[in-house]
N, CA, C and O atoms as CSV, one atom per row, in Angstrom:
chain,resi,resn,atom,element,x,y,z
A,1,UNK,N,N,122.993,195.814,164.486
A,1,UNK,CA,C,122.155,194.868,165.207
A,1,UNK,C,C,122.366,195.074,166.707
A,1,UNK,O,O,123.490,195.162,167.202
A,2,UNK,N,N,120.828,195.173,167.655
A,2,UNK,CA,C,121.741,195.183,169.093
A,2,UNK,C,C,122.359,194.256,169.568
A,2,UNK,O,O,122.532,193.204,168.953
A,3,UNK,N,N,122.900,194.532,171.012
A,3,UNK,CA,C,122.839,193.712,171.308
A,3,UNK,C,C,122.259,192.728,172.357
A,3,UNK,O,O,121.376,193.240,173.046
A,4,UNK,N,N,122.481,191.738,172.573
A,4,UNK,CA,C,121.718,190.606,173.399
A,4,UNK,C,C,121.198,191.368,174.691
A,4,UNK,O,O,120.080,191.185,175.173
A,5,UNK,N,N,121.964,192.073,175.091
A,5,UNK,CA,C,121.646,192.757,176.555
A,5,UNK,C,C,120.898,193.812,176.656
A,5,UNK,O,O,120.237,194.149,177.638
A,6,UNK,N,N,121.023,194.504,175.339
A,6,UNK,CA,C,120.192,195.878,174.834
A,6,UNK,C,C,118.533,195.551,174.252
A,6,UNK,O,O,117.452,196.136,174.309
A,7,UNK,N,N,119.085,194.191,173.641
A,7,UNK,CA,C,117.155,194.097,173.839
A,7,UNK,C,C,116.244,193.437,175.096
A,7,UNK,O,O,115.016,193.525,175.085
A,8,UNK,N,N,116.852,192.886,175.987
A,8,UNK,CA,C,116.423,192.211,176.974
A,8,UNK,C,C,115.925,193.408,177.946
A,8,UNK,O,O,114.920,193.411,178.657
A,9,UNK,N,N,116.943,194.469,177.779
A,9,UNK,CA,C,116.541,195.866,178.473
A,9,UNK,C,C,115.586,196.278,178.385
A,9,UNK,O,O,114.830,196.575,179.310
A,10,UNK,N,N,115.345,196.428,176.856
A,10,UNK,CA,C,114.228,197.175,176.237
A,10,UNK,C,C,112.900,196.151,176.537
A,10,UNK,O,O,111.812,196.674,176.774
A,11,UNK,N,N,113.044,194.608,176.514
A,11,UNK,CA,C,112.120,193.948,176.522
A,11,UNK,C,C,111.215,193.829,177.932
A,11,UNK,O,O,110.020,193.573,178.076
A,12,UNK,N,N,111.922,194.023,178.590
A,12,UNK,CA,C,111.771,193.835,180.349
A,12,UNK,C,C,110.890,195.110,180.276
A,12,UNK,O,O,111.040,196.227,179.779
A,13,UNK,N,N,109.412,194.168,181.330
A,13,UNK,CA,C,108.442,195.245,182.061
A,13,UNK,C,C,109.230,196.230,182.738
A,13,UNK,O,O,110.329,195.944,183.212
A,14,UNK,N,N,108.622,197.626,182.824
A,14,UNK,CA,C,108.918,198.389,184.113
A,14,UNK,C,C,108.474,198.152,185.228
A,14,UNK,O,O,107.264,197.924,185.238
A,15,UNK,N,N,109.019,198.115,186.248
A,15,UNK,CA,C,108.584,197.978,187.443
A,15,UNK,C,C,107.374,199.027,188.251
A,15,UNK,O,O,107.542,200.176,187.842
A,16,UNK,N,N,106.563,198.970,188.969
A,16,UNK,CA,C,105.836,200.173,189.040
A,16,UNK,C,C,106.769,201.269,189.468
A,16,UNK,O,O,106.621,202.255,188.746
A,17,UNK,N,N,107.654,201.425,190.371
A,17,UNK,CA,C,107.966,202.420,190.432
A,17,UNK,C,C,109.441,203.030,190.053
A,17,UNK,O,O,110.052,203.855,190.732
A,18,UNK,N,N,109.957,202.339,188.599
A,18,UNK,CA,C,110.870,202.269,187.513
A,18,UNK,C,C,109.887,203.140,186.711
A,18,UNK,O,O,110.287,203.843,185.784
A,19,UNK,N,N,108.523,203.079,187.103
A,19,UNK,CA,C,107.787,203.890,185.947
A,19,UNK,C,C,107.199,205.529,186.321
A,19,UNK,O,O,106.712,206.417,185.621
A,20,UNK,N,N,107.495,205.420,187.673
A,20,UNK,CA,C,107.598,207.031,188.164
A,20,UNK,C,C,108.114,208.203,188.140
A,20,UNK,O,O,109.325,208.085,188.331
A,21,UNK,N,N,107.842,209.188,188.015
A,21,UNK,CA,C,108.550,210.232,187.572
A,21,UNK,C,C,108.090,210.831,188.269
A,21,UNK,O,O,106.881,210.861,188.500
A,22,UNK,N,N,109.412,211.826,189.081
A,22,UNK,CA,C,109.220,213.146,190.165
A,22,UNK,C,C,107.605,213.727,189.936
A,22,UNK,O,O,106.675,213.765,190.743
A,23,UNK,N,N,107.695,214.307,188.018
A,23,UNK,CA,C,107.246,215.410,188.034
A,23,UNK,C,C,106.002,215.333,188.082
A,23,UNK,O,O,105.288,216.328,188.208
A,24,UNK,N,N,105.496,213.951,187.975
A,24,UNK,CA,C,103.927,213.037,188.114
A,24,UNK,C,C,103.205,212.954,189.378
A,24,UNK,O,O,101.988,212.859,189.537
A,25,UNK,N,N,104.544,213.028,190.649
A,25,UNK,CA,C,103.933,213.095,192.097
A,25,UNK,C,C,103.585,214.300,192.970
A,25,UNK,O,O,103.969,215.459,193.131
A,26,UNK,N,N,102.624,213.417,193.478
A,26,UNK,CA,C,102.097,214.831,194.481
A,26,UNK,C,C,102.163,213.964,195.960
A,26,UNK,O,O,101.980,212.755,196.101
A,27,UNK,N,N,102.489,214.990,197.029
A,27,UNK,CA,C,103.216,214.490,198.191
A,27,UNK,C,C,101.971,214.572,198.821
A,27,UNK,O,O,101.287,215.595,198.790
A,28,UNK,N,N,101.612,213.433,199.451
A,28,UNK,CA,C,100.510,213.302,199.921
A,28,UNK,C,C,100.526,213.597,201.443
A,28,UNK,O,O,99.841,214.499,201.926
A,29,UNK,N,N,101.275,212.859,202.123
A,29,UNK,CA,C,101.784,213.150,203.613
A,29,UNK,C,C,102.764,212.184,204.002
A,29,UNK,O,O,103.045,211.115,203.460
A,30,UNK,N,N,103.308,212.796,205.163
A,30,UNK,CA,C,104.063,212.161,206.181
A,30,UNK,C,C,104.300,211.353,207.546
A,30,UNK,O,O,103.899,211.675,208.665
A,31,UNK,N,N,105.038,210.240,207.187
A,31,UNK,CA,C,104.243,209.376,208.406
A,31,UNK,C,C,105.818,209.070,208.599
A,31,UNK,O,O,106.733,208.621,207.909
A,32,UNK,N,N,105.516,209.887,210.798
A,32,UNK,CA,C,106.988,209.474,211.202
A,32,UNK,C,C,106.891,208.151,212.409
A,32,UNK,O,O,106.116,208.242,213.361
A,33,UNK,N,N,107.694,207.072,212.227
A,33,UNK,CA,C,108.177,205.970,213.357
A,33,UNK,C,C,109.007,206.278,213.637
A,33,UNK,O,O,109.868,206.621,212.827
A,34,UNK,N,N,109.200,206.321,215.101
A,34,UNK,CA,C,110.345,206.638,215.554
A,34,UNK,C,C,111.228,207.425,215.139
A,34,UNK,O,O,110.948,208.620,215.047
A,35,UNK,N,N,112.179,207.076,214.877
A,35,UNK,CA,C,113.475,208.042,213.817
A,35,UNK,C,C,113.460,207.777,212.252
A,35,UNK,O,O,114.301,208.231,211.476
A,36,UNK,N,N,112.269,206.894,211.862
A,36,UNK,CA,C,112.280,207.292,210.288
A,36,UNK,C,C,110.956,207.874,209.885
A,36,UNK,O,O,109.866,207.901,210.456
A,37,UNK,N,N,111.272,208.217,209.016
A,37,UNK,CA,C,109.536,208.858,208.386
A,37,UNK,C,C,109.452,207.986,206.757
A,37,UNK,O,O,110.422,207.510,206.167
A,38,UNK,N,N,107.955,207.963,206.275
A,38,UNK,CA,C,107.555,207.312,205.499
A,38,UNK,C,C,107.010,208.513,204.627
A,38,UNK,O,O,106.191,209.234,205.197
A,39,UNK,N,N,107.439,208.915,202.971
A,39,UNK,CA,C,106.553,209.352,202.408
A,39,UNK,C,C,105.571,209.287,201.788
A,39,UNK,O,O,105.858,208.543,200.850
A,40,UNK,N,N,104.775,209.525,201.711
A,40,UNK,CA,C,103.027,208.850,201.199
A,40,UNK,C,C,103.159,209.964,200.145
A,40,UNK,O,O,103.111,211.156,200.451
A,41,UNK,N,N,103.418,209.279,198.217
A,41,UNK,CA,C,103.246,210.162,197.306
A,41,UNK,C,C,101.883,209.460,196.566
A,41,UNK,O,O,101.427,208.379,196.939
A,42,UNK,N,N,101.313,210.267,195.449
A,42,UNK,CA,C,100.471,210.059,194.955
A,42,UNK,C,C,100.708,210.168,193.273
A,42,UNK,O,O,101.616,210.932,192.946
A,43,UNK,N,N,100.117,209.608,192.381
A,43,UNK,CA,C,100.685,209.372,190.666
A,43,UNK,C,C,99.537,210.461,190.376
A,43,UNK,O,O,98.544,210.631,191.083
A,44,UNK,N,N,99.821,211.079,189.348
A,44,UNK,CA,C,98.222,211.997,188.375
A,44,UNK,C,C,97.047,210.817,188.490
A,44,UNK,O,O,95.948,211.356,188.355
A,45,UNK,N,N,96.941,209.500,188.678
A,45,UNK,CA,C,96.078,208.876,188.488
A,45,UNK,C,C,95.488,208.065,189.549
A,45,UNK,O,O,94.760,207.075,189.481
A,46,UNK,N,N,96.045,208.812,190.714
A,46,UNK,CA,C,95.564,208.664,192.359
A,46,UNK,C,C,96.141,207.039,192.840
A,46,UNK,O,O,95.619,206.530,193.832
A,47,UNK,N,N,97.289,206.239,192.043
A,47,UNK,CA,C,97.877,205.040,193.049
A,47,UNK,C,C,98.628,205.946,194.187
A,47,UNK,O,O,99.041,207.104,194.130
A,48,UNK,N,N,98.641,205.302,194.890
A,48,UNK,CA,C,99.704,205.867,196.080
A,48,UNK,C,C,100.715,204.638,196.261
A,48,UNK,O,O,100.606,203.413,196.305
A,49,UNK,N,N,102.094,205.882,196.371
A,49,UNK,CA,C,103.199,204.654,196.948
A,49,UNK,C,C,103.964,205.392,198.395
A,49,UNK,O,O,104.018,206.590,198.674
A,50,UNK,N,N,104.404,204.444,199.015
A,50,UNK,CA,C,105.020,204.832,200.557
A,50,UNK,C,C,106.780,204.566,200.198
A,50,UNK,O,O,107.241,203.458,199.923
A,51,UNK,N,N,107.650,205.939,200.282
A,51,UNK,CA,C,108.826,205.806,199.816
A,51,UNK,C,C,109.449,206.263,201.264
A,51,UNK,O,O,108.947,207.046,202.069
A,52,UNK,N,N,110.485,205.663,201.345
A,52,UNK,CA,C,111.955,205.959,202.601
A,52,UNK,C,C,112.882,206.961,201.826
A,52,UNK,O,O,112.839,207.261,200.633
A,53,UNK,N,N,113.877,207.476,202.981
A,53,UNK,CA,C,114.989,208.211,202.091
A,53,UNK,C,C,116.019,206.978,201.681
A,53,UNK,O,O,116.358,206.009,202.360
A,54,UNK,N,N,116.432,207.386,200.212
A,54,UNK,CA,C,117.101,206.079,200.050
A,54,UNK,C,C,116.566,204.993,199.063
A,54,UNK,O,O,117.322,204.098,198.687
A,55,UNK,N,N,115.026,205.073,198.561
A,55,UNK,CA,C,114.366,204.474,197.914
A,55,UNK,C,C,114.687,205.310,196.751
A,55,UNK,O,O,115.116,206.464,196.738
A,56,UNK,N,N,114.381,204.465,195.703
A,56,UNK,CA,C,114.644,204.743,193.820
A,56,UNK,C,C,113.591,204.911,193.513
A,56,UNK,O,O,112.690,204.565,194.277
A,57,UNK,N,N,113.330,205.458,192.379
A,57,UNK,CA,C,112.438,205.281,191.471
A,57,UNK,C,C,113.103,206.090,190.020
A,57,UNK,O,O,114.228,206.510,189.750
A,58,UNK,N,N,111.878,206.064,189.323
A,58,UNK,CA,C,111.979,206.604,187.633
A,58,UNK,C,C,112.727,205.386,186.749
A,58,UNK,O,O,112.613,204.169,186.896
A,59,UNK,N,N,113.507,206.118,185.811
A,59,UNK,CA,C,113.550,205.315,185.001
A,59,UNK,C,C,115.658,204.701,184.895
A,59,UNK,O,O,116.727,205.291,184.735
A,60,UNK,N,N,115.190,203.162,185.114
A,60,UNK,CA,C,116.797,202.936,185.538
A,60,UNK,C,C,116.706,203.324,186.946
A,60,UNK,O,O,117.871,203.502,187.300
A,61,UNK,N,N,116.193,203.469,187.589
A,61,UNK,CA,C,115.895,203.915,188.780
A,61,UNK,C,C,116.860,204.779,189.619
A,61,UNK,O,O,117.288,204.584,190.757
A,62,UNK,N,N,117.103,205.852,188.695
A,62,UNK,CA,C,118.220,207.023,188.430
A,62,UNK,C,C,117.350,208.195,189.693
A,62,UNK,O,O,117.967,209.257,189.616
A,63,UNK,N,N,116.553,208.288,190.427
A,63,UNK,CA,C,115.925,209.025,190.901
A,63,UNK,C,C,116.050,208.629,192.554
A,63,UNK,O,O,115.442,207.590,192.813
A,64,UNK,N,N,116.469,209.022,193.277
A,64,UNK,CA,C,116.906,208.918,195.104
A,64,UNK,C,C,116.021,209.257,196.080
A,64,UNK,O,O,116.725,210.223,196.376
A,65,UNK,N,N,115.337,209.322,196.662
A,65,UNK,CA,C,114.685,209.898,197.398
A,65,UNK,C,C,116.151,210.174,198.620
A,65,UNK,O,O,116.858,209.363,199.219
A,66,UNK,N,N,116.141,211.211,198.601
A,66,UNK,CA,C,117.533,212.084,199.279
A,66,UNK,C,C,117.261,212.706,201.068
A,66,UNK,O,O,118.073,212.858,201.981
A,67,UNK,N,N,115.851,212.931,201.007
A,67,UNK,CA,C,115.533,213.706,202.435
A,67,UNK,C,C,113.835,213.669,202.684
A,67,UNK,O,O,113.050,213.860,201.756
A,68,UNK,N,N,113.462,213.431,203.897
A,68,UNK,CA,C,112.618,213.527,204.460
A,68,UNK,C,C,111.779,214.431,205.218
A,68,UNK,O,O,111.276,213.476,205.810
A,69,UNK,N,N,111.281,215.257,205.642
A,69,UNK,CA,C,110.950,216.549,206.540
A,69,UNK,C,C,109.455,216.258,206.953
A,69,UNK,O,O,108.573,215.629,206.369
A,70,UNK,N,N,109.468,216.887,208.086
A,70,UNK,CA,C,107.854,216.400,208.209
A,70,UNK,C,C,107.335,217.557,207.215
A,70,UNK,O,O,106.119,217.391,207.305
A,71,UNK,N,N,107.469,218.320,206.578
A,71,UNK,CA,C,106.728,218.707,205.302
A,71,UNK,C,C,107.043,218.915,203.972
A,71,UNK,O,O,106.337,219.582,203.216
A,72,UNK,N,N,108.321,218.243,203.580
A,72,UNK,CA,C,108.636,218.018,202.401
A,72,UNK,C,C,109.327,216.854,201.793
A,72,UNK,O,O,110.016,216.495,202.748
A,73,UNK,N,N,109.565,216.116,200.928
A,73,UNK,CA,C,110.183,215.185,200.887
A,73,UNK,C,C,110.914,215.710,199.507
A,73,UNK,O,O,110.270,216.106,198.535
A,74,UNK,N,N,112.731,215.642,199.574
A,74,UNK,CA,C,113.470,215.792,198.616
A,74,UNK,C,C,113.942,214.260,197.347
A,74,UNK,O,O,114.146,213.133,197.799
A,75,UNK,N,N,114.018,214.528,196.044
A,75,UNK,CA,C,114.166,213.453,195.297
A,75,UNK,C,C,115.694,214.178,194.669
A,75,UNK,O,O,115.770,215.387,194.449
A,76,UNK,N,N,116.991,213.108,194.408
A,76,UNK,CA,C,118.008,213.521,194.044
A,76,UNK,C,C,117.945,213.118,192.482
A,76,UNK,O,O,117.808,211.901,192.351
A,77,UNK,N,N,117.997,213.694,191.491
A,77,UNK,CA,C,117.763,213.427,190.263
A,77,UNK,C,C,118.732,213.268,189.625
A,77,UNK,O,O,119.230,214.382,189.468
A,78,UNK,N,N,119.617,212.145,188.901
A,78,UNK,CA,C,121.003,212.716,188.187
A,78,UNK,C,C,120.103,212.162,186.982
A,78,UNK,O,O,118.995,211.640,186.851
A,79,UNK,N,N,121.495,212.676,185.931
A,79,UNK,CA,C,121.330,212.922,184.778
A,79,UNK,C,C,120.789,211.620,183.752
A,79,UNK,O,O,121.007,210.494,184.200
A,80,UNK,N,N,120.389,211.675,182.974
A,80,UNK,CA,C,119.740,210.257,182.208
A,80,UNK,C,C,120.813,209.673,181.503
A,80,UNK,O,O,121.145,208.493,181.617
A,81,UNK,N,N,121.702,211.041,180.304
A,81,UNK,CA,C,122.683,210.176,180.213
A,81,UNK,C,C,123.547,211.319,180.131
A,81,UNK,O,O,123.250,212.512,180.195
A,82,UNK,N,N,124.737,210.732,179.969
A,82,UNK,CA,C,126.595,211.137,180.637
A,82,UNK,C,C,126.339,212.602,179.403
A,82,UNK,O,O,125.838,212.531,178.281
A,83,UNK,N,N,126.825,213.695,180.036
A,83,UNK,CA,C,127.001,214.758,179.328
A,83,UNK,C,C,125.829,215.950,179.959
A,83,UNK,O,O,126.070,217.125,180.236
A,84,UNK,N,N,124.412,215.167,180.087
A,84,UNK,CA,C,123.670,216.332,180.068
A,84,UNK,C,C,123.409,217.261,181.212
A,84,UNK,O,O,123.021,218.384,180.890
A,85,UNK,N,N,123.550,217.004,182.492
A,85,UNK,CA,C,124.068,217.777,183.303
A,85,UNK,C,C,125.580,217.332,184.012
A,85,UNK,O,O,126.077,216.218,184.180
A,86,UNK,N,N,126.076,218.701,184.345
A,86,UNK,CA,C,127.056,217.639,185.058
A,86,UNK,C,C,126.980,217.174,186.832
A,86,UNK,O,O,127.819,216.529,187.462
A,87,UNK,N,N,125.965,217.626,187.214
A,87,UNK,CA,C,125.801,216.867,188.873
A,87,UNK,C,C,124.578,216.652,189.235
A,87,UNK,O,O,123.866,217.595,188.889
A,88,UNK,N,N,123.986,215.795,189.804
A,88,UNK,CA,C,122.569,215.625,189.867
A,88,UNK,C,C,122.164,216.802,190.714
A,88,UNK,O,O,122.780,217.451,191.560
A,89,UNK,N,N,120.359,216.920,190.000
A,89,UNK,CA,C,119.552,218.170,190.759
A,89,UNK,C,C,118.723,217.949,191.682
A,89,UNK,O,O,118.602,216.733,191.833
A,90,UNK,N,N,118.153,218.477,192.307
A,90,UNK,CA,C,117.419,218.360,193.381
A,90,UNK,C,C,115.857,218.861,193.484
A,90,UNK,O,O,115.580,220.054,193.607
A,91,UNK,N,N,114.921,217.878,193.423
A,91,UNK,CA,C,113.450,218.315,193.580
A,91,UNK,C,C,112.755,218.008,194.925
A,91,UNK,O,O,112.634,217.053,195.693
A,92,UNK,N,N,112.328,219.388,194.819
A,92,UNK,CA,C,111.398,219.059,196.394
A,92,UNK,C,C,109.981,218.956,196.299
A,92,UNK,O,O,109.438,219.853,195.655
A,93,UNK,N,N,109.162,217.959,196.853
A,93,UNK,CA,C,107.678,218.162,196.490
A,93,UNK,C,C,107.083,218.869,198.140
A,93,UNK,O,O,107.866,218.509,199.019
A,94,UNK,N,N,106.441,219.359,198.454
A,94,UNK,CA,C,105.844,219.381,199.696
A,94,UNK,C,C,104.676,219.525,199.801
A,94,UNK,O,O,103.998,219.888,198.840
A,95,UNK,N,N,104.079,219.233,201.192
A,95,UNK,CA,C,102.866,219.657,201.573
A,95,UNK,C,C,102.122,220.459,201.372
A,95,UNK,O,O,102.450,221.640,201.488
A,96,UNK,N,N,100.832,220.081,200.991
A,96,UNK,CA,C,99.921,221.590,200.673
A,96,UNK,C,C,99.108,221.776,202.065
A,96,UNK,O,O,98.461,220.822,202.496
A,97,UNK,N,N,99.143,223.049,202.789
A,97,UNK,CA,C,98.459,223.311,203.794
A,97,UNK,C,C,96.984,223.469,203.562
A,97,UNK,O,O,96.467,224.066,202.617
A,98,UNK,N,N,96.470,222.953,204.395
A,98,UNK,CA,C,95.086,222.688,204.450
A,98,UNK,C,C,94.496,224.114,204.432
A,98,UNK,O,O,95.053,224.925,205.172
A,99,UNK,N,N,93.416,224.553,203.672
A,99,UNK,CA,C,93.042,226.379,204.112
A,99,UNK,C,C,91.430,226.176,204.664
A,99,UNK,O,O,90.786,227.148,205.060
């Protein structure tokens, strides 16, 4: 039987962006203030969200946004669960140049 805490887990909405996944975004652009920059990503289904370095997402919100660039934005990925890698990996999405 679970338990009390294990179904409340399971029962609980995802948050929108608890429900994101790296491999779903496309980096839309970059917007710098001052000394921070804002990333503007996009879902396969055209919502857009505006992420900082330092912001979470995915699932458990196991996913970092790690680095900023004015043309790429890095996501720090660790593992989902204990064993399957042993150090988190690193995805970069970037800019597509305009042709």
């Amino acid at each position: 039987m679970p338990k009390k805490a294990e179904v409340a887990s399971r029962a609980r909405p995802k948050s929108d962006r608890e429900a994101l996944q790296v491999t779903d975004l496309k980096l839309a652009g970059i917007i710098w203030e001052r000394s921070r920059a804002y990333a503007l990503v996009e879902t396969t289904n055209g919502k857009g969200y505006v992420l900082r370095v330092n912001d979470r997402i995915g699932e458990d919100f196991g996913v970092r946004v790690a680095k900023i660039t004015p043309d790429t934005v890095t996501f720090e990925v660790k593992p989902a669960t204990p064993g399957q890698e042993p150090q988190a990996r690193l995805v970069e999405l970037r800019l597509k140049k305009e042709e």
